[in-house]
VOPAGU-2260 file (C-alpha; in pm, 1 decimal, decimal comma):
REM VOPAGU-2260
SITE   aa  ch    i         X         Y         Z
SITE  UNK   A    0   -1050,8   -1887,8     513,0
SITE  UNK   A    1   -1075,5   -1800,0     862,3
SITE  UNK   A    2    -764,4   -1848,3     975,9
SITE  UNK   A    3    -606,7   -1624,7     691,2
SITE  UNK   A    4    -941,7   -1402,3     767,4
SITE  UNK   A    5    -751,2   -1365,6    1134,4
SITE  UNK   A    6    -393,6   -1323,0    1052,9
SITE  UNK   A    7    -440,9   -1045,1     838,3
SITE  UNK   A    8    -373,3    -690,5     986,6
SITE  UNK   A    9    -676,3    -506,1     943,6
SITE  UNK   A   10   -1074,6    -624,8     798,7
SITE  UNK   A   11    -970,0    -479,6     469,9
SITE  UNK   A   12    -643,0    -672,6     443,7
SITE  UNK   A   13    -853,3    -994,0     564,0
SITE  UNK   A   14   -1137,3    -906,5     299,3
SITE  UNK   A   15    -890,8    -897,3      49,4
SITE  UNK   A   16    -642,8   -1201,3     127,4
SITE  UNK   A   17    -975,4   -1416,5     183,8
SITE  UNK   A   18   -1122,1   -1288,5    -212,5
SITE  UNK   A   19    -788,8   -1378,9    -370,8
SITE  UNK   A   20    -807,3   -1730,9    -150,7
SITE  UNK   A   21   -1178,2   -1788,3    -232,5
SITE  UNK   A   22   -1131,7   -1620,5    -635,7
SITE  UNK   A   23    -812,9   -1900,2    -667,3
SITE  UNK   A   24    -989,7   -2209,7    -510,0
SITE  UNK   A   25   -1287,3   -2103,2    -743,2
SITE  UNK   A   26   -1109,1   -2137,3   -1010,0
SITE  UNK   A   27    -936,2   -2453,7    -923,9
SITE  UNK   A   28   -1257,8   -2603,6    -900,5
SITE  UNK   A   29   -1457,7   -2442,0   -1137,7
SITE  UNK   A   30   -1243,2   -2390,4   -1426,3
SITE  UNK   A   31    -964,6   -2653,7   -1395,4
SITE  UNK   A   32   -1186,3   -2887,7   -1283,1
SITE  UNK   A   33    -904,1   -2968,3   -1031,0
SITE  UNK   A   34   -1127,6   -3159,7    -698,7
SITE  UNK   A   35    -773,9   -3251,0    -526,0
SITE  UNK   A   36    -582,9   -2971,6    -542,1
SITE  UNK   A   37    -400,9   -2908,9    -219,5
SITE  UNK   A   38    -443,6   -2589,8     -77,1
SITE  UNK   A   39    -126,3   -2445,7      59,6
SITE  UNK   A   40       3,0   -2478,8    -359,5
SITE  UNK   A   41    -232,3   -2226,3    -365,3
SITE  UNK   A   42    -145,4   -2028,3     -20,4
SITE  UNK   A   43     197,8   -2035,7    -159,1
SITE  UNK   A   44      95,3   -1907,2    -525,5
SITE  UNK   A   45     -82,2   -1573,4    -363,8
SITE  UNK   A   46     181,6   -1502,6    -118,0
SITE  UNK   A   47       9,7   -1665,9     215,1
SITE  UNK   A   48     171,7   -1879,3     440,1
SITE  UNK   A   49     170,5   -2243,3     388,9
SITE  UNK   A   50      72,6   -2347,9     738,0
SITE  UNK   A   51    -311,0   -2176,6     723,1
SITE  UNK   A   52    -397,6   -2529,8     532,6
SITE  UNK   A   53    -342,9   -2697,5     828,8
SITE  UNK   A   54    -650,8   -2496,1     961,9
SITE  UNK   A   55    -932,9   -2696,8     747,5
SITE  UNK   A   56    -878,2   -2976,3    1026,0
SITE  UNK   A   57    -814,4   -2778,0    1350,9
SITE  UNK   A   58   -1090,5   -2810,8    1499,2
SITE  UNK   A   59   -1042,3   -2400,2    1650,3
SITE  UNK   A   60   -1162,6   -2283,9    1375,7
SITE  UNK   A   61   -1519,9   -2406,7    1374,3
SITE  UNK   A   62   -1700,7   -2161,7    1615,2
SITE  UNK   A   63   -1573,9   -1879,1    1397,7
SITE  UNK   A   64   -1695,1   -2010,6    1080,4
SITE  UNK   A   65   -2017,3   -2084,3    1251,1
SITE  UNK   A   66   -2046,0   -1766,5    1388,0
SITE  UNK   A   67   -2003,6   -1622,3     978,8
SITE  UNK   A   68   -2302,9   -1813,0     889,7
SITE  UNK   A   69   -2498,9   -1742,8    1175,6
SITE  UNK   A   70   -2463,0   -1385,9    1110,7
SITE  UNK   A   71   -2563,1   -1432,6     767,8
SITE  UNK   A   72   -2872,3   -1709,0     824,3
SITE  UNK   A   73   -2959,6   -1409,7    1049,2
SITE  UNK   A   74   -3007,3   -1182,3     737,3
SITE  UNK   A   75   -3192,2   -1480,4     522,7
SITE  UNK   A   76   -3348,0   -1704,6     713,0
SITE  UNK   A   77   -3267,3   -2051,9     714,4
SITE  UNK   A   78   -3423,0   -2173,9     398,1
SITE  UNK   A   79   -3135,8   -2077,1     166,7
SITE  UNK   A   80   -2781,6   -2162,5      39,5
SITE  UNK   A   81   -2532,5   -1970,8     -81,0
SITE  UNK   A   82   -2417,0   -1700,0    -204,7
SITE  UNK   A   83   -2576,8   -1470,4      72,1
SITE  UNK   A   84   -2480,9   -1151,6     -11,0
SITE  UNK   A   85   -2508,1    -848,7     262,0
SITE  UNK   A   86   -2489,4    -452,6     251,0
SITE  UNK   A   87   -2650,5    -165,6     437,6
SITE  UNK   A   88   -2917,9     -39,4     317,3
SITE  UNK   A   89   -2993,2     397,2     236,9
SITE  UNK   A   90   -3114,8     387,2     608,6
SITE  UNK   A   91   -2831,0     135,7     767,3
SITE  UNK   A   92   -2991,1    -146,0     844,6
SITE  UNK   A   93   -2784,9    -415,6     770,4
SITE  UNK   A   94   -2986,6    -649,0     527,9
SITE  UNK   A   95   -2887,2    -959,0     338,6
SITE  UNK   A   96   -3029,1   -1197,6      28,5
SITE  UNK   A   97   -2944,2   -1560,1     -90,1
SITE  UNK   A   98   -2818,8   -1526,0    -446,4
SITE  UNK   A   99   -2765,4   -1396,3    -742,4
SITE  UNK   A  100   -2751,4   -1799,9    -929,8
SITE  UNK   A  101   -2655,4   -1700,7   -1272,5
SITE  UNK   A  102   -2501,2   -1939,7   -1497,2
SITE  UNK   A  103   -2304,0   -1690,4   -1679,3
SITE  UNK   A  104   -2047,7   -1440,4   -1521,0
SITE  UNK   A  105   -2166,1   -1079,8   -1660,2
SITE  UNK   A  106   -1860,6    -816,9   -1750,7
SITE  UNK   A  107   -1793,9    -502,9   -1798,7
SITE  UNK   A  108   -2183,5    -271,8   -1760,7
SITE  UNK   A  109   -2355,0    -582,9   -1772,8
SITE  UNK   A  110   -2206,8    -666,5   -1423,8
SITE  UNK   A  111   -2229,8    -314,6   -1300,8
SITE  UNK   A  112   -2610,9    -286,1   -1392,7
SITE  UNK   A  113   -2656,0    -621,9   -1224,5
SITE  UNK   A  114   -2539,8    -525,9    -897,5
SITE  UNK   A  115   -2664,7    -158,7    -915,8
SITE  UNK   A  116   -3010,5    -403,9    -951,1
SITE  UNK   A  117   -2966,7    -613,2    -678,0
SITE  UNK   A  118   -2826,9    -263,7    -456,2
SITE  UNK   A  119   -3186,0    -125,2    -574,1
SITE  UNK   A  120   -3355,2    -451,4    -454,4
SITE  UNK   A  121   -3182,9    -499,2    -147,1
SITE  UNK   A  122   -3296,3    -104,1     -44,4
SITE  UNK   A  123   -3694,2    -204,1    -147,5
SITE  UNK   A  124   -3902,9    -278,2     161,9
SITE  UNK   A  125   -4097,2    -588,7     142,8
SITE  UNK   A  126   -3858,2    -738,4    -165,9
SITE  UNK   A  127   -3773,2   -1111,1     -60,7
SITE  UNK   A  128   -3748,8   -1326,0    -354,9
SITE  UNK   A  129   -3710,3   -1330,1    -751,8
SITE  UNK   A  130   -3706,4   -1696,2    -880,6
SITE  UNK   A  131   -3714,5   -1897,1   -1202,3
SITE  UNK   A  132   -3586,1   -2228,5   -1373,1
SITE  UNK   A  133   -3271,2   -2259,1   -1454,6
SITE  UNK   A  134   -3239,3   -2386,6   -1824,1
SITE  UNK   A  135   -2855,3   -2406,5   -1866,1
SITE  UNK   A  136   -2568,3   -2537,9   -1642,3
SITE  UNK   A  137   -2288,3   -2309,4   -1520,2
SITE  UNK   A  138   -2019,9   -2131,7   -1742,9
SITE  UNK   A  139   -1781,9   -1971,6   -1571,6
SITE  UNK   A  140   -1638,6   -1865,6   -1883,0
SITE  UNK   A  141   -1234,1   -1829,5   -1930,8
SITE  UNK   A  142   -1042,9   -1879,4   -1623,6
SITE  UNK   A  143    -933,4   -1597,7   -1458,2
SITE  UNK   A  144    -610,5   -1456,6   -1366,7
SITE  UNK   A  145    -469,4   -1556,2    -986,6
SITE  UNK   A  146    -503,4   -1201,8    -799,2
SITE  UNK   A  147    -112,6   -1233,1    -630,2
SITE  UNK   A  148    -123,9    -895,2    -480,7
């Protein structure tokens, strides 16, 4: 992720290349079940070059992806996993939360009125934590589309 994170042009192009890398690898896993699929297929398959596969063993790109979750430990704490999300809040601040877990992906206003939650949660002083059991396993529902563009 990194090293297509630094060969894109600008921090928008890198957001984006990086989503469509992480969306595709998601779905390799998640919805094809596929554990040992190699990842420049998929480079190749959204337009990326080949050769950033080689990155997951060079050994440069460690501090950077260190430095990533340092940034975003610094947000949490160190007594979560991931997701983290982050966002600034009304006033700026930068401020960050482990989560959503849901088991089911939400569409359409569903997903909208989940996020405008989590914006509205985020922007609350003294919110930290909303927790419960989970009683189902994932279901990423239907696979979606590779985003090639």
């Amino acid at each position: 992720m990194e090293s297509v994170r630094a060969a894109s042009g600008d921090e928008d192009a890198a957001n984006h290349d990086v989503f469509r890398l992480y969306w595709e690898f998601g779905a390799k896993v998640n919805h094809d079940r596929d554990y040992a699929f190699d990842p420049g297929d998929v480079l190749e398959l959204l337009g990326l070059d080949r050769s950033h596969a080689d990155a997951a063993n060079d050994e440069k790109w460690d501090a950077p992806i260190a430095e990533r979750m340092d940034q975003g430990l610094a947000l949490v704490g160190n007594d979560v996993g991931t997701p983290i999300i982050a966002v600034a809040r009304a006033n700026g601040d930068q401020v960050g939360y482990f989560g959503p877990v849901i088991t089911q992906v939400p569409r359409g206003d569903k997903a909208t009125a989940l996020w405008d939650a989590l914006m509205v949660m985020m922007d609350t002083d003294g919110f930290f934590e909303l927790k419960k059991t989970r009683t189902e396993g994932p279901n990423p529902g239907e696979r979606p589309e590779p985003i090639t563009g």
